[in-house]
Steps between C-alpha positions, in 0.01 A plus 500: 500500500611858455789643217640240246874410553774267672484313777743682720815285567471524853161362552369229673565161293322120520132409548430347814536724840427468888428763768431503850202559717505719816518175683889389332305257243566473128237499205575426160425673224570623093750798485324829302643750313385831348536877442245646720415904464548637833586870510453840293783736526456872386752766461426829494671816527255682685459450899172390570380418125349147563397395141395144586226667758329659184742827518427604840757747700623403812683792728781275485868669537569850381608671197907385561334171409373600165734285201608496150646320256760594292648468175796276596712538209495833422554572918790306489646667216492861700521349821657216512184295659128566575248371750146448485269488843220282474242482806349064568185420599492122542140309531411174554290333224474109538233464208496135539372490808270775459324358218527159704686325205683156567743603750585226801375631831919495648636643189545874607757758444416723761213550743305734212161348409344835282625801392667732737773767519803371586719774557559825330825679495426826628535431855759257457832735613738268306362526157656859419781495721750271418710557853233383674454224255856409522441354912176329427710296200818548657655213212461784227846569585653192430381533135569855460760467277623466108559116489178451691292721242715337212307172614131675378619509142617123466182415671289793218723306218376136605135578528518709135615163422216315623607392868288569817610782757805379776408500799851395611531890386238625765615882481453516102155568258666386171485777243278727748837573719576411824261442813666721762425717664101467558391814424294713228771639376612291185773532290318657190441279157212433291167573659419071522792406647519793809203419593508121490825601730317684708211283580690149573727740732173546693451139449885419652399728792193277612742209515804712675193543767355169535202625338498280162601144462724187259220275362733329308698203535478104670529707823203696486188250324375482893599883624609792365849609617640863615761596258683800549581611136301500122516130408456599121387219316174460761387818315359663141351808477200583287479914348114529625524900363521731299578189216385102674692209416210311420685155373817468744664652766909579501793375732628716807777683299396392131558770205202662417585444100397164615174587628176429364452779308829687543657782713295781336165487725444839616223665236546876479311711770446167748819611745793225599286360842522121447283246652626128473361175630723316666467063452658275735569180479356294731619106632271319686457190624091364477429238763286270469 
């Protein structure tokens, strides 16, 4: 169910499975598998602006919180880099369980049953203040540095050539740049790729915290597990607006010359604000 693709390589493999009670006993039953839509992601540079909630205006943060994207190239060219500020509003949006599609009762990513607001990044002190970022992901440093952001192009090069994101490489986004820190403020590029940056840093923040979960993998058919970075290949991301994916979703880090439809999805007169739907793949172990 959910966006065509792979398999990722580090899923859960074999049929049969076993989990335990409450009471230490085990009960067979026949591993699952399947991308499962979860979560919408909007960014938007104004403060406030929730476009998922029909447009409504929140008196969220203050005009210092207003962002912008930039033209990255020609920036660099006069400045020798640019950076774009992007403001996340994260909600939850199991639709499989809403609509009460076949989903086994213990198969759950998080506690999130209907749509909610997860978190919005307003009130968050972190997200435009990379100091303060720096001690809630204090490992930022050991990755702050040329060999370590060399590492985001061979992993951009192998998915361009048809391999799945690294997640040995836990600090990269393939061709979107690199992960750290987790903030708004994005290096500037095209328009598709900042934001995709942008939103899976929110998404990288809810794991730093304990707030999102691995659902992929032998170790996690019966539980979900904490996991304190992005693991990668557990995610695609779906362009909901201003131009849907309507056929597939793309890879944490994938070009966006490979996506459906191409990098050029902003019409004329509809703004840069992004809104992608965020899949996640989902082990799970149905007993019998």
């Amino acid at each position: 169910m959910g966006p065509s693709g792979k398999v990722p390589d580090n899923a859960a493999t074999g049929m049969a499975c076993a989990c335990q009670d409450g009471l230490g006993v085990y009960h067979p039953g026949v591993l699952t598998a399947m991308w499962e839509p979860r979560k919408i992601i909007e960014l938007t540079r104004t403060p406030g602006c929730m476009s998922s909630l029909g447009g409504v205006n929140l008196n969220l943060g203050n005009n210092l919180q207003y962002g912008i994207q930039t033209d990255g190239g020609d920036d660099e060219r006069r400045h020798k880099f640019s950076i774009s500020f992007y403001n996340a509003h994260m909600y939850a949006l199991p639709l499989l369980r809403m609509l009460d599609l076949y989903l086994p009762g213990q198969c759950t990513a998080d506690p999130y049953s209907d749509f909610d607001v997860v978190s919005f990044s307003e009130i968050d002190p972190t997200w435009n203040n990379t100091a303060l970022a720096f001690f809630q992901n204090p490992e930022s440093a050991a990755v702050a540095n040329v060999v370590a952001q060399q590492a985001c192009a061979l992993e951009a090069a192998a998915q361009f050539a048809g391999k799945q994101p690294m997640d040995s490489l836990w600090w990269c986004a393939g061709s979107w740049g690199g992960q750290y820190p987790l903030t708004g403020s994005v290096r500037s590029m095209d328009t598709p790729r900042t934001t995709s940056l942008a939103g899976i840093r929110e998404l990288a923040v809810e794991h730093r915290r304990g707030l999102a979960y691995r659902t992929m993998g032998n170790d996690t058919v019966c539980r979900s597990k904490i996991y304190p970075t992005l693991p990668k290949q557990q995610y695609k991301l779906n362009m909901f607006s201003p131009t849907p994916e309507t056929k597939e979703g793309h890879e944490v880090g994938e070009s966006p010359y490979q996506w459906q439809g191409g990098m050029y999805r902003y019409p004329t007169g509809k703004g840069q604000d992004s809104t992608y739907m965020i899949y996640q793949w989902m082990d799970c172990c149905r007993t019998i």
